[in-house]
C-alpha positions in Angstrom: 53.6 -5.3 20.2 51.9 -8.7 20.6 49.0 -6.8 22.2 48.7 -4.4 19.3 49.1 -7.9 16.9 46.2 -10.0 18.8 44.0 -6.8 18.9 44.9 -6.4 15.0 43.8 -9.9 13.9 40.6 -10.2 16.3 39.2 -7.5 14.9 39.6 -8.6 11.6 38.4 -11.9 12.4 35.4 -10.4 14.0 34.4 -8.3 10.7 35.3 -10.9 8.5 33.1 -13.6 11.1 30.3 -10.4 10.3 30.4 -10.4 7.3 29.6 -14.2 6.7 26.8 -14.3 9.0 23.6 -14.4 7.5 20.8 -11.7 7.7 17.9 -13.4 6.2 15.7 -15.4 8.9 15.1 -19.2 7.9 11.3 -20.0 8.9 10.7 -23.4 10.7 7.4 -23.9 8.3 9.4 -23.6 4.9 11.8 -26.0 5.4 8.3 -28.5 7.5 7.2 -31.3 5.1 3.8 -31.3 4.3 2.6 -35.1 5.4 -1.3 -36.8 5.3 -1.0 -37.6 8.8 -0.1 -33.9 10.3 -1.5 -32.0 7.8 -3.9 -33.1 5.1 -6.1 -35.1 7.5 -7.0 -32.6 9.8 -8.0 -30.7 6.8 -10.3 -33.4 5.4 -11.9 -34.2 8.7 -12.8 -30.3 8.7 -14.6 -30.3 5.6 -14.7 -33.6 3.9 -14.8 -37.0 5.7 -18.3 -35.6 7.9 -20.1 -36.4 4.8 -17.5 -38.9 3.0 -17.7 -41.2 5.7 -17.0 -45.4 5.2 -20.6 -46.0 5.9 -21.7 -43.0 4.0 -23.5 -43.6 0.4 -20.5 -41.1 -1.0 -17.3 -41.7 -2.1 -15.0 -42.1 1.2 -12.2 -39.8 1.9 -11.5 -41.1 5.4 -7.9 -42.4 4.7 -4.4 -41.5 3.2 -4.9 -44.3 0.1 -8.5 -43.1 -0.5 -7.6 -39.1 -0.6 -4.4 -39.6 -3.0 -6.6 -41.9 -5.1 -9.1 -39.0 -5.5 -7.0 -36.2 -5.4 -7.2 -34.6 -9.0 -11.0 -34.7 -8.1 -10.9 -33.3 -4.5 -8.7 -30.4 -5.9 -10.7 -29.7 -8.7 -14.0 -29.5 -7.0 -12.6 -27.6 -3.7 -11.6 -24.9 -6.6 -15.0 -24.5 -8.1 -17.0 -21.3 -8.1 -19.5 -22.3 -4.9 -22.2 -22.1 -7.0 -20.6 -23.9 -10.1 -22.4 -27.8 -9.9 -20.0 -30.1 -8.2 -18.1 -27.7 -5.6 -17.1 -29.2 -2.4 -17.9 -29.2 0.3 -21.2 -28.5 -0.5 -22.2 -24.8 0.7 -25.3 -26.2 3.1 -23.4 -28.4 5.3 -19.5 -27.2 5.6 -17.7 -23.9 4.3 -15.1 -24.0 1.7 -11.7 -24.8 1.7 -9.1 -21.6 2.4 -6.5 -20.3 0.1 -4.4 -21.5 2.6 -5.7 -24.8 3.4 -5.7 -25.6 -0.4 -1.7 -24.2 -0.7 -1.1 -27.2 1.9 -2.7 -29.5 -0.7 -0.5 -28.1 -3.5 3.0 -28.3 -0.6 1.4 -31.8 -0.1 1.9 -32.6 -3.8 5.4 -30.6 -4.0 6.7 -33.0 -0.9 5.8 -36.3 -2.5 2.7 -36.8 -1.1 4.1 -38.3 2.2 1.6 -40.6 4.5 3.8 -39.7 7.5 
């Protein structure tokens, strides 16, 4: 009888434990902060800071306080038509920002803007 009793509530304790569990995959990237350091750097290096350089003659976009001081502009130009006046990075020296490399900008913004 106490067999039949354990067997009885295990198994409902295993369909009821079942039944709580959770289907639906969590990926590590939606819950990863977007940061300057780890993400939006790399990106400007790629595209941006070749030309917007501290020595350069062009507005610099070499550092965290620079790029969220100019951010409104960098977004607005990197969303240009390439052959509207004023897109970045300009079409003869680097190619254009991704869909994907801009949604890190807009995560970026979401997150607060974080340094590190």
């Amino acid at each position: 009888m106490k067999i039949r009793y354990l067997l009885l509530v295990s198994a409902f304790g295993l369909i009821t434990y079942q039944s709580c569990t959770s289907t639906k995959k969590v990926s590590s990237n939606a819950l990863a902060l977007v940061t300057y350091d780890k993400d939006i750097h790399p990106i400007m290096v790629a595209h941006c800071t070749p030309c917007h350089y501290p020595e350069g003659e062009k507005d610099q976009l070499d550092t965290y306080d620079r790029v969220l001081s100019r951010l409104d502009d960098i977004l607005d130009r990197t969303q240009r038509d390439s052959s509207e006046k004023g897109f970045m990075p300009h079409k003869l020296k680097k190619p254009a920002l991704s869909q994907e490399e801009l949604a890190v900008f807009f995560k970026w913004m979401e997150d607060g803007m974080l340094e590190k």
